[in-house]
Structure formats: C-alpha cells, structure tokens
N, C-alpha and C positions, 0 to 999 in steps of 0.2 A: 510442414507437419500438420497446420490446423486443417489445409485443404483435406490432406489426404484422410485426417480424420473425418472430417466434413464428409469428405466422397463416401467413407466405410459406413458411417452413420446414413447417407442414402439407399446405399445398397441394400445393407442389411433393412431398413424401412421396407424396399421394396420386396423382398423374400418373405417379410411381414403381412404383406397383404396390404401393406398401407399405399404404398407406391407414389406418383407426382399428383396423378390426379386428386387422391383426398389430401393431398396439403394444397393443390389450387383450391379444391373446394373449400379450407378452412381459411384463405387466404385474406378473402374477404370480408369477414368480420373479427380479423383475427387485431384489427386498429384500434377494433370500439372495445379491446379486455384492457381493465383497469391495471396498470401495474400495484405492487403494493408501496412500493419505495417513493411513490409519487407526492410530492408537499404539496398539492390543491388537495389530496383527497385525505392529508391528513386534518388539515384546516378543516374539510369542509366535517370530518369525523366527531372534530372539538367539538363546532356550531349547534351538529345533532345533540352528541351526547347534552350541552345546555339548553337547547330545545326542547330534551325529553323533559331534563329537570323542570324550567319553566312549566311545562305543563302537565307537567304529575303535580307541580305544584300547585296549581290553578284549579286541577280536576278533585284534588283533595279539600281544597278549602268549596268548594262548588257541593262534593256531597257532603261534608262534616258539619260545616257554619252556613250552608246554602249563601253563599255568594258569589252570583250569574256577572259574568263580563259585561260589558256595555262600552258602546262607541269604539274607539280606535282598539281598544283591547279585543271585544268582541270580533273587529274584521282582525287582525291580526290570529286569533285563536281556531278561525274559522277558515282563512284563505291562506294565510301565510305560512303558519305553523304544520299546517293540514300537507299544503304543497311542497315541503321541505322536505317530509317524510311521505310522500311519493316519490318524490327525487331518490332518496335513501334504498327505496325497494326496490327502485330500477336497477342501482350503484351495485347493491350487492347483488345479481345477476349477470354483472357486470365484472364485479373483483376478482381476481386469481386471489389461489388461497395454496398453503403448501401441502403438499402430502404427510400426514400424521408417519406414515411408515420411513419415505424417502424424503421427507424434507425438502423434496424439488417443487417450484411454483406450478399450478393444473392451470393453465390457460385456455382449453376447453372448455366451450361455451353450455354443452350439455352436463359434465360433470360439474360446473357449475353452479347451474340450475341447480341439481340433483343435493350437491352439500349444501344448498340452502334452503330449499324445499324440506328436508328432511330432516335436517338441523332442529327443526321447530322453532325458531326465527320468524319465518316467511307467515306462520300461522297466528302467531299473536300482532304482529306489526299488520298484515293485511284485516283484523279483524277490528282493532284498532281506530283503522282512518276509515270505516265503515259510515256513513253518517247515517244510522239507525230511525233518528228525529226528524230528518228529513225525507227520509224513505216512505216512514209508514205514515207519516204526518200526525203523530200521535204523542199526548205530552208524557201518557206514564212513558213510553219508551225513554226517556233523556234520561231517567237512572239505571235503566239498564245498557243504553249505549256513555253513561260515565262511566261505569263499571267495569264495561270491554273497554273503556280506556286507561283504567287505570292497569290493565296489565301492560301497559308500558314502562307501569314503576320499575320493570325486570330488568327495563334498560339503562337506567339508573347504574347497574352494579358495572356497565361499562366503564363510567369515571370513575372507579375505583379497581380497576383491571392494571395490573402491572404488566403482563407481557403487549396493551395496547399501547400504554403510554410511551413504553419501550420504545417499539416500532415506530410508534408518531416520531419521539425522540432523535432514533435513529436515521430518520428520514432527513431529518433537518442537517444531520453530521456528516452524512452518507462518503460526502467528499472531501471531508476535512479528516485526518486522521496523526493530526500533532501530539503529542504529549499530551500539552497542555488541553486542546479540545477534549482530548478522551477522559483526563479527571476533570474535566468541567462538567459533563455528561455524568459522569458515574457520581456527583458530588447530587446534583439534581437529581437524579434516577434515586438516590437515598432520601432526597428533600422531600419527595412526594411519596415516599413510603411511609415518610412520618404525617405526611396531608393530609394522606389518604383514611387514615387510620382519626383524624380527626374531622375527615368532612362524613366519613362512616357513622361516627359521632352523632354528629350533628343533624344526618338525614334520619337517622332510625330515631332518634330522642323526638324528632320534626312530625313523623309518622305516627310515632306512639301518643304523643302528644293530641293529634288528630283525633286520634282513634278512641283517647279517652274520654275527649268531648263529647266525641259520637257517641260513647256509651252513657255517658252522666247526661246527656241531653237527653236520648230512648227510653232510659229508666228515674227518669225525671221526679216522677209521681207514685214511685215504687215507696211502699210503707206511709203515707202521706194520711190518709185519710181512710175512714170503713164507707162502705154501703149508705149508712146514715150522716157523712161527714162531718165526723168525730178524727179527731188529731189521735191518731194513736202511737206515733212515734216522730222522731226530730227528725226537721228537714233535709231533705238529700241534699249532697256536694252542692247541687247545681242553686236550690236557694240558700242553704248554708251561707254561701257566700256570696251568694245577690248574683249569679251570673247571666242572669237574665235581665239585669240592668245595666250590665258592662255591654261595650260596644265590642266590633266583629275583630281589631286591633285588639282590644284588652284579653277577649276570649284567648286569642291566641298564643299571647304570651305568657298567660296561668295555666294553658292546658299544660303547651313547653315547657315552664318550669316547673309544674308539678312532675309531668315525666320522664327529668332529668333529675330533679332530686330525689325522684324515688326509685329508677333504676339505677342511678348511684348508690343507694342506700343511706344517703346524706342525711334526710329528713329533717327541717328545721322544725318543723310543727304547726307551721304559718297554713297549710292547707291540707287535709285530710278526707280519706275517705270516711264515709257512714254509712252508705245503705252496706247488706250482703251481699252484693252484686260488686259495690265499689270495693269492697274491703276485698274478695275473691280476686278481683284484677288488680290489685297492687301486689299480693301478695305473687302473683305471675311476674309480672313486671319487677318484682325485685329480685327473684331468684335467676329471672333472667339478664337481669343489670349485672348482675355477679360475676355470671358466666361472661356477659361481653365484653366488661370494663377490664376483669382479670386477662384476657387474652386481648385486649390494646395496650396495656401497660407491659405485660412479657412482651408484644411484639415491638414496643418501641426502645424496651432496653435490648432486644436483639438485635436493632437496628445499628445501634449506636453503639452496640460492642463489636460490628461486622466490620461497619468503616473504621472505627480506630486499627483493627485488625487489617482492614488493605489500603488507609493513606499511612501506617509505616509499621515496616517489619521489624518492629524492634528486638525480637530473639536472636532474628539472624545478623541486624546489626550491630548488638550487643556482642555476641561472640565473635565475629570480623574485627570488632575494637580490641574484646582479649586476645586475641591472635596476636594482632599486630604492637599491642604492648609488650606481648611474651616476645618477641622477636628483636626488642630493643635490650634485651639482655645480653643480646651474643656482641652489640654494639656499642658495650658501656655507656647503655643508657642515652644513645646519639638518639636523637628523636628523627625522625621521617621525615623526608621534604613532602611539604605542605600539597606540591603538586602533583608527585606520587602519589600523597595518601588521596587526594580528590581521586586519579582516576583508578584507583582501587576498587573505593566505594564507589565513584558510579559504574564501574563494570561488575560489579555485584547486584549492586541494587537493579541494574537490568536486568542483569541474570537471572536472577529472582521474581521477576516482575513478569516476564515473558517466556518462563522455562516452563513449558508445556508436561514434561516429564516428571515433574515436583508433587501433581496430586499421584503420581503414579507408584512413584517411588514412598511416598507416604503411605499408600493403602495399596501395597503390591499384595497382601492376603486376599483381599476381597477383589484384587483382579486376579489372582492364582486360581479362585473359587471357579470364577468365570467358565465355562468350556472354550476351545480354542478358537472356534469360529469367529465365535462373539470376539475375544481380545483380538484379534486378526484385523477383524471388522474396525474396533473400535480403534486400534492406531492408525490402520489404514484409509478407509473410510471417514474417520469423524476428526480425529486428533488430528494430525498430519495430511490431512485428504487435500488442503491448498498447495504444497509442497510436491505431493507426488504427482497431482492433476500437472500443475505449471510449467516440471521440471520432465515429464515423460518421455522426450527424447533422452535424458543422457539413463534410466534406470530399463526402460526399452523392455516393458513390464505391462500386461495385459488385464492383469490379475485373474487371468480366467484360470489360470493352472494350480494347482494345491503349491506347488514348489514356489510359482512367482510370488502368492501370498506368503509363506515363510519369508518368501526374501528380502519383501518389504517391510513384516513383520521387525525383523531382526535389525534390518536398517535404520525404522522409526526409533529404535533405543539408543541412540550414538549421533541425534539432533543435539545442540545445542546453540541458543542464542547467541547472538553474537551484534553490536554494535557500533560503529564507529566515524567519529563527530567531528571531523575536519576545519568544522568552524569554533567549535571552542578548544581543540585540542589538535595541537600542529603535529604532534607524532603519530597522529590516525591520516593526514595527510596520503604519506605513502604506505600502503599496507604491504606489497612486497617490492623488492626491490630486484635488479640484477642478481646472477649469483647466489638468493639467498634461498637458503632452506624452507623447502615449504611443507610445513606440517599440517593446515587445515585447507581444505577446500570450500566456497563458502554459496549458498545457496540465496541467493539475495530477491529480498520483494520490494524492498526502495530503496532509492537513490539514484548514485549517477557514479560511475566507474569509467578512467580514459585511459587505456593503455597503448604504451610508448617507449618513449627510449629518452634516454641523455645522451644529447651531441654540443660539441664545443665547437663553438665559430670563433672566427676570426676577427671579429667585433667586439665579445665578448669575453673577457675572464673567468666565467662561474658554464658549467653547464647549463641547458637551458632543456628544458622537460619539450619532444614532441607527439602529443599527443594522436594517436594514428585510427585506432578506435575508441568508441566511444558507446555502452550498454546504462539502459536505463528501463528501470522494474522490472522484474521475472527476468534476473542471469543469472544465469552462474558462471564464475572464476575459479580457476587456479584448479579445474580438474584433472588436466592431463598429469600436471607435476605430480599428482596427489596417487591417481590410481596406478601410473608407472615410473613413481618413485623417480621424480624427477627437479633436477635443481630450475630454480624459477630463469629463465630469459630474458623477460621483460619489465618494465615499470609500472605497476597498478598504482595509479594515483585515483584518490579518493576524492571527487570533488564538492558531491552534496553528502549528506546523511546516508547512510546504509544500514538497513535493517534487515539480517541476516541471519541464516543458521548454518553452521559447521558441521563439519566431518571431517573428523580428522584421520591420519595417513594411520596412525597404528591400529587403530577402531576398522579400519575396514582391510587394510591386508590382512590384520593376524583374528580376526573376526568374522569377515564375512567373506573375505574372498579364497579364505581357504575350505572354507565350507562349502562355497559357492563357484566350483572351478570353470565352469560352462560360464554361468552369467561374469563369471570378472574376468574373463578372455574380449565376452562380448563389448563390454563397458568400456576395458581398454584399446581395444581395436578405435571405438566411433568416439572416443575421447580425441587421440590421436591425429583420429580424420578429422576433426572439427578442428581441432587443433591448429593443422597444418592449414586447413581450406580457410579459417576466418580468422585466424590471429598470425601466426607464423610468415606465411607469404606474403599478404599485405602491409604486412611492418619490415619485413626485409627489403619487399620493391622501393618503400622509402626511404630506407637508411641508405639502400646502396644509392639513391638517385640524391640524396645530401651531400654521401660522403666524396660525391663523380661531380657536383658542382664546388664544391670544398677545394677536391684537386684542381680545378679548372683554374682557379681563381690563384691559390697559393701557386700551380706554374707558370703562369701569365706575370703575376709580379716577380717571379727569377730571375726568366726571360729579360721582363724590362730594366731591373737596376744591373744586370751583368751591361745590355747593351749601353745604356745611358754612363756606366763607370769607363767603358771601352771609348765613347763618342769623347767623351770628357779629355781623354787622356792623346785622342791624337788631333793634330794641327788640322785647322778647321780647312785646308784643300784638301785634304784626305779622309776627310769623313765617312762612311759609307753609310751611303743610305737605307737602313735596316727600318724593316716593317715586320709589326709583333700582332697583327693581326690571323687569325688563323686560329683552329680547333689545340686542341690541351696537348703539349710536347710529352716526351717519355724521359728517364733518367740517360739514356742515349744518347737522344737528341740536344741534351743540355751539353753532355762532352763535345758532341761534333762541333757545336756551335761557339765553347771554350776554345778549340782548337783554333776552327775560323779566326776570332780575333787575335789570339795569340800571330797567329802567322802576320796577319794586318798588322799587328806590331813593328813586328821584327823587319818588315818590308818599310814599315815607316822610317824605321830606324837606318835603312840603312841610306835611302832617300838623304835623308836628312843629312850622313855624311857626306855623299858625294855635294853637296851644294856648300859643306865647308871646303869642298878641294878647290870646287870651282871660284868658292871665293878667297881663296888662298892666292888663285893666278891672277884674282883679278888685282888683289893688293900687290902682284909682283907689276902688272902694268899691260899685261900682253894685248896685241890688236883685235884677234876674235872672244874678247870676255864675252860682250852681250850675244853674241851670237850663239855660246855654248849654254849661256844661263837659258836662252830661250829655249835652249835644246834641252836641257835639262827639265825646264818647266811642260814641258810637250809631254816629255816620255813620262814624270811624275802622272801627270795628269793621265794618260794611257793605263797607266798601272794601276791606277786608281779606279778607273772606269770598267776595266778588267775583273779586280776584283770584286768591287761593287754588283757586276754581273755573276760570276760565279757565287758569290753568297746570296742572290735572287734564288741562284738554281737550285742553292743547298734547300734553302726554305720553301722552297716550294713542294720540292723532293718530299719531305720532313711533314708537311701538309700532307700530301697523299697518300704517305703512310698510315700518318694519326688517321686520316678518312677511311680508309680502308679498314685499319684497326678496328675502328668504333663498329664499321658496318659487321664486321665477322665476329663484334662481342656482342653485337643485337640479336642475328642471325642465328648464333649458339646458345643465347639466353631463350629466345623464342622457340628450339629444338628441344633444350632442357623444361622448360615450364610445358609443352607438350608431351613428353616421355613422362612428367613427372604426374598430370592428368591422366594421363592412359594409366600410368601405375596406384591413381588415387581410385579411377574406374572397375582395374581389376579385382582389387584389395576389397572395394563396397561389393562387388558381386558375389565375391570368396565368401564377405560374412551373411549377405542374403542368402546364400546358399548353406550354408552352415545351418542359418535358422531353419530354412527349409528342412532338411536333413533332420533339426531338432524338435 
C-alpha cells in the first residue's frame, strides 16, 4: 500500500511539472538541510542562546561602565564568540522549518533562504558580527558598531521562548514514549515556565539597572553648579552616594538593586533619586514594575493551578468513587475487591487522559459555531489525522470527495481509548478468545499482538497457546468480526502493552453503516479478504499440520501396544514378526490388523492341542512318537512362516494405501487453495470495479 501510494505521489509530481529530473536536481543538497528533531542541533541552540547572553552581557557593561575585555576574554569575544554566530547564520539557511498553514517540514533550500531572509532575523544577526572597528579603523566607530551589537539583546527572548524549549525538549524524548517519560517532560515543560518567568526577572531588572547607570552617569552634573560655580542645588544620585568612588563591581550591584527595588515598588529609602531627570525615570520604571511583576505573579499562579489540574483529575475521580459507593448498596454494603476497583480506576483514569473527544464534547457550542469544513478538517486532518493516515487500507478513503469527508467525519466521533497491560494485569492477557463475542474492533499504535489457537498435546495436561501470527505498531484487530457481525475464531493474546482505540460493533452498524451503504459493502468486502488472505489461512495450514502429526503419533502407539499385547500372549515359536514402521493407519486398518491376530490365535491354539494329542501317545509308549513330534514341529513352524508372510503382505498393502491417501489429500488441498485464489482474484477485481463504476 505505501509503494503504491509512493508510485501515485510520483505520478501525480509528474503531471505537476515537477517530474524525476528536479528531485535529481534537489537530490544533492538535499543531505546538507538540517532536520529539526536533531539533538546536536538542539545542543548547539542552548550554546548560542548562552552565547548571546554572555555577550549582550559584556556589550552592556562595555557601553554603560565602559569596561573593554583584555587577554583571553578579549580573543574569546573577538574570534570565538564572533565564529559561533557565523556558524548560527549558515545553520539557519540550512534548517527546515514547518509550514505555518500545513504544519508539514519545508525542506527546500530556496524557501529557506526566503523565511529567513525575510523573517528579519538574517538582518540584525548579519549586522551584528559586522566588525565595523576594524573596517574603517576608526575609534569613534566602536560605539556605534556596540550598538549594532547590542541588537542581539532580541536574541535573548529566545531563552525564554516556550515553543523552542519545547522542541529542544522533544528532541531529546523523541523515542521514548512511556508514561512515565511523558509526565517527566511535561513536569519540566511546567519547571521552566516558572524559570522562565524568573530569569525574565532577572535580565530586564539586569538591563534597567544598566541603563540607569547610563543615565545618572550622563546627567551627572545636571543642577550642580551655575556659570559662576556656585552650588545651587544638592548633589545628584551619582555623588549623592559617592559613586564615583565605588568600583566597576560595586557600580553594578547598586544600579541592580536600585532597579529592582523600585520597579518592584519596594522602596527601602537606602538609595534615591534627585535630579529631574532621575525622579522622571523612576517614576517610568515604577509604573512599569507594576505592569511586569503583576503579570509574573498571575502567570505563575496560572501555572500552578494548570498542573494541579492535569497531574490529577480529581472531579472526575471524585465522582467514579461516588458511583462505585452508590453501588455498594444494592450489595449490603459488600465493599469491591481491591483488584476490581484498581482496574476500574486505571481504565478511567486512561480514559480520561487520552480521550481526544473530551475537549470536544465540553465545547461542542464553539465547535457547532465552526462552518462544516473547518470541523471536517479538524477531526480529520488534525485530531485523528495519525489514525486515519496509518489505518487507510481498511477506511479506503481519499478524502478528495464531500461524502468521504463526512464519512470520516462521523467516524472520528465513535474513537475511543482503549488500553491493555499484560504485565501488571493477567486478564488483559487474552483480549478475545475462541467463540467469544466481539463487540470492539481495536485500531492499535503499540504493542505487540500474537494470534493463535489452543491445542492439547499429548505431553501435556493444560492447553498450550500457538502462536501463528504475530502484529506490532500500526494494526488493527478484530475488524472482520466487528463490520460483519461476526463470532471471534481465534486467540488474540496480548503480549506487550497496547495502546489503542475502539470502535465498537453498535456505533458503526446502526451509525454509520447504515448511512453509509456504498462505503460499508466496501469495508466489508477487504475486511474479509484480509481476513481470509493473512489470518484465516495461515492459522488453519497450522492447525491442520498439528492436528495430522497428533494423529500420527496417537496411531502409531495403538498399533504398538495392540501388537506388543498379541506378541506377549503367544508362545515364543510362533511369534510373528510384525514391523510398525510405516506412514499413519486409518480406523480400518486398525480392525484388519485386530482381525490378523485374532486368527493367529486361534491357529495357535489349536497348534497347541494337537501336541497334547501327540503327547498323549507318547505317554501310551508308541514306536513312532519322535517322529510324529518332529512332524508336528515342521508343520507348526510352516504355519507360522505362512502367516508371518501374509501379515507382511497385509502391511504392506495398508502402507500403500495410507501413501496413496496422503498423496490425493495434498493433490486436493493444493486444487482447493487454487480455486480458492482464483475466487480471492475474482472477488478483488469485482470490488475494483465497483470503485471504478463509483
């Protein structure tokens, strides 16, 4: 099925205009696009994003406090840090990125370009690693090429970007997808939303802090002295408090603290503004602290009421407990076994956890609002899109027609979760058995499923499970029973974990297949054929090739204790020499061969009288005893020989029967699995043509 989509997807490329030759020609650079799910390039993401910081931080304290790098910091700032983000501007010309429309990856080296040229990205980062100072060789340029560096601080807002960290995140999980991994991840994805919200903190108080310096340093001498230098008014912040006696350390940590305690609104009184200038900029800085602090203090009790809300459901737990108390009344109060009420609760609580129809069913107004397209789209397309993509042989759905889309529509509302854990729960073992009714069909994306049969040997007491096939990630089971109402045949045993969704049998006869009378003729038809071609037949050629060496074995020992009870019972010169070598006897061949010895009895017996006759005379005394005894001994032994040769001939007979046999039951199975091909041939073309036709 993937070729053939493979094939359709070339063809139609080539009606497109695109054809072999431009994918050879993309062929070649198509090694050097960056995937996004890649861990070196989520690593090398973090390195930047701290790079940038490091040196917004360097470039800040460079213009604010004027302090220039030297030695190993200097070549580091200059060659190291310079060449990282070169590296960076190649990377992104390099990175696939996804479609804002179709969320598919653009691996196109032009398109590209294009969203990162245009982005406005490419324009601040190329202006950036500019080296302005050593261009013109000129010293005033160094504050205007710090300047163009500092619009890197923009890059800064990257570490505090939730959908990148995400992705990093995700990168690192990509292949683990246990329980436990996944609320370990979503435990951390919460961890850093409260981080984030404090390293935000901490860079903008970092900033303003700067900037205040910068300003009480500028306006230093602002109100200080007249024309005539005359004191006309009290010292500004910056002698106020000596800060031109503090070192480039000290400066920094009073600018800091001045401008978190005052866009806090804190205010101890320990440092204060005094010119007009400085009293103007607090007064900014505080109305702005306001605005900030109030929206990190809402965002982190939103935080914190989000995860309490999805590590536990406690409403819907709560009312699953009064259910199952209210039910203990019809029981005089008999409480639940302990191992009932577990797997209640954990087939709720998964229920719940991964029922994809739960936001729907809550705000089915504001998806009623929707026009139909849109909801079409969105169960099909986005909600369910892994389901229908994986599973498109058995729903044999294009989506290109108004009607297929209905029909997938209607069928995305009748998904439900479904779970079951073999290793902590022995009754999820066997999901169906022989003979049993089967109400759901089940649409599975992990695990490991073996289906089989129960056959009893001859060694063993218990049946013993044989496993025939054997389906792992993207199966499905149990649809033939399901769409034509049909009792289960075989044994699905559950080996590892299965994570699954359902459709059950009333949901889609009395739902969608009667609405849908065209598409569930087609569904049942290729349920059927699958049915037959990859489960059905290959588990029947086993069991009959089980149950044909079973009989082998159970005729073979009949054979031998009937002959060995026979050997026993007559006198060791009349034995007959019987050989139980040879292919499987029939219920027939067992009477013939009852007969045989029966007679070999009766001949013995009667042997046996005459040599009392003879020695009857010999006790009278007569002159020929030994002569008649020898004669007697001759003819035994003749008779013996006699029949020992015609029960050769039975068995041999009896041989070439079973051969023949077996040959004309090969002969006929090989006739029948032929006819029965030809009739699986006609049947597929019937429904290819039907589609045709449709």
């Amino acid at each position: 099925g993937q070729s053939a989509l493979q094939g359709e997807s070339l063809s139609m490329g080539g009606l497109n205009g695109l054809g072999g030759a431009q994918q050879k020609q993309q062929a070649w650079y198509s090694f050097l696009i960056i995937k996004e799910k890649q861990k070196w390039k989520a690593v090398f993401d973090m390195m930047i994003n701290f790079m940038v910081a490091y040196n917004c931080v360097n470039i800040t304290l460079s213009i604010c406090f004027d302090v220039e790098p030297e030695g190993v910091q200097l070549l580091i700032d200059q060659y190291f840090v310079e060449t990282i983000f070169g590296l960076d501007i190649l990377f992104n010309f390099l990175m696939e990125f996804k479609d804002p429309e179709t969320q598919q990856p653009v691996r196109e080296f032009t398109l590209i370009a294009k969203n990162y040229i245009f982005s406005g990205s490419f324009t601040f980062d190329f202006l950036a690693i500019i080296p302005i100072k050593q261009i013109l060789r000129d010293e005033s340029t160094s504050s205007v090429n710090k300047i163009l560096r500092m619009v890197r601080i923009s890059r800064m807002l990257k570490l505090l970007d939730i959908a990148r960290f995400n992705h990093s995140l995700k990168s690192f999980f990509e292949n683990d997808s246990s329980q436990d991994k996944i609320m370990l991840q979503y435990v951390i994805m919460h961890s850093f939303k409260i981080t984030r919200l404090f390293l935000a903190a901490i860079i903008i108080t970092y900033f303003c802090g700067c900037l205040w310096y910068f300003v009480v340093f500028t306006y230093r001498d602002e109100g200080q002295v007249d024309e005539h230098n005359h004191l006309v008014s009290s010292p500004t912040f910056y002698y106020r408090f000596e800060m031109d006696k503090m070192s480039v350390e000290k400066k920094i940590i009073v600018s800091w603290y001045y401008s978190m305690t005052t866009l806090t609104t804190v205010g101890y009184g320990d440092y204060y503004p005094i010119s007009n200038t400085e009293i103007f900029m607090a007064v900014c800085y505080m109305l702005c602290g306001v605005v900030f602090f109030s929206y990190i203090m809402s965002s982190v009790i939103e935080i914190i009421n989000n995860q309490q809300k999805k590590m536990s459901l406690e409403d819907k737990t709560q009312g699953l407990r009064n259910w199952l108390i209210m039910l203990s009344r019809f029981t005089n109060k008999k409480p639940l076994k302990r191992s009932l009420y577990n797997r209640i609760t954990h087939h709720f609580d998964y229920f719940w956890t991964y029922d994809r129809l739960a936001a729907i069913h809550q705000h089915a107004d504001t998806l009623n609002e929707l026009p139909k397209s849109m909801k079409r789209k969105l169960m099909t397309n986005y909600l369910f899109e892994d389901i229908f993509k994986n599973f498109k042989f058995f729903f044999k759905t294009s989506q290109d027609s108004n009607r297929e889309q209905k029909f997938l529509y209607d069928v995305s509302y009748g998904f439900m979760p479904r779970y079951f854990d073999p290793l902590n729960d022995k009754e999820d073992e066997i999901i169906y058995d022989e003979e049993d009714e089967v109400p759901e069909m089940y649409f599975c994306l992990e695990g490991l499923v073996q289906i089989g049969y129960f056959f009893k040997s001859k060694q063993s007491t218990q049946n013993e499970f044989r496993g025939v096939k054997k389906f792992a990630q993207h199966f499905i089971i149990c649809d033939h029973y399901v769409v034509n109402n049909m009792r289960c045949e075989f044994v699905y045993l559950c080996v590892q974990p299965v994570k699954c969704f359902a459709l059950t049998k009333k949901f889609l006869l009395k739902n969608i297949f009667q609405k849908y009378p065209e598409m569930a003729n087609e569904i049942k038809a290729n349920s059927l054929m699958r049915y037959v071609k990859y489960l059905k037949k290959p588990i029947n050629q086993e069991y009959n090739h089980d149950l044909i060496m079973k009989n082998k074995k159970s005729t073979y020992r009949q054979v031998f204790f009937e002959e060995k009870s026979a050997s026993a019972k007559l006198p060791d010169a009349r034995q007959p020499h019987l050989t139980t070598a040879g292919p499987a006897l029939s219920q027939a061949d067992n009477d013939g061969l009852k007969q045989m010895v029966f007679t070999h009895k009766k001949e013995g017996a009667a042997a046996t009288a005459e040599s009392d006759v003879q020695g009857k005379k010999k006790r009278v005394g007569t002159e020929n005893m030994e002569d008649l005894m020898q004669k007697t001994k001759r003819e035994a032994r003749m008779n013996d020989l006699e029949m020992n040769t015609q029960l050769k001939q039975k068995m041999n007979g009896i041989r070439k029967e079973v051969e023949n046999f077996n040959v004309n039951i090969d002969e006929f199975s090989m006739i029948c699995d032929n006819e029965l091909a030809k009739l699986y041939d006609n049947v597929e073309k019937v429904s290819q043509n039907i589609g045709q036709i449709q």
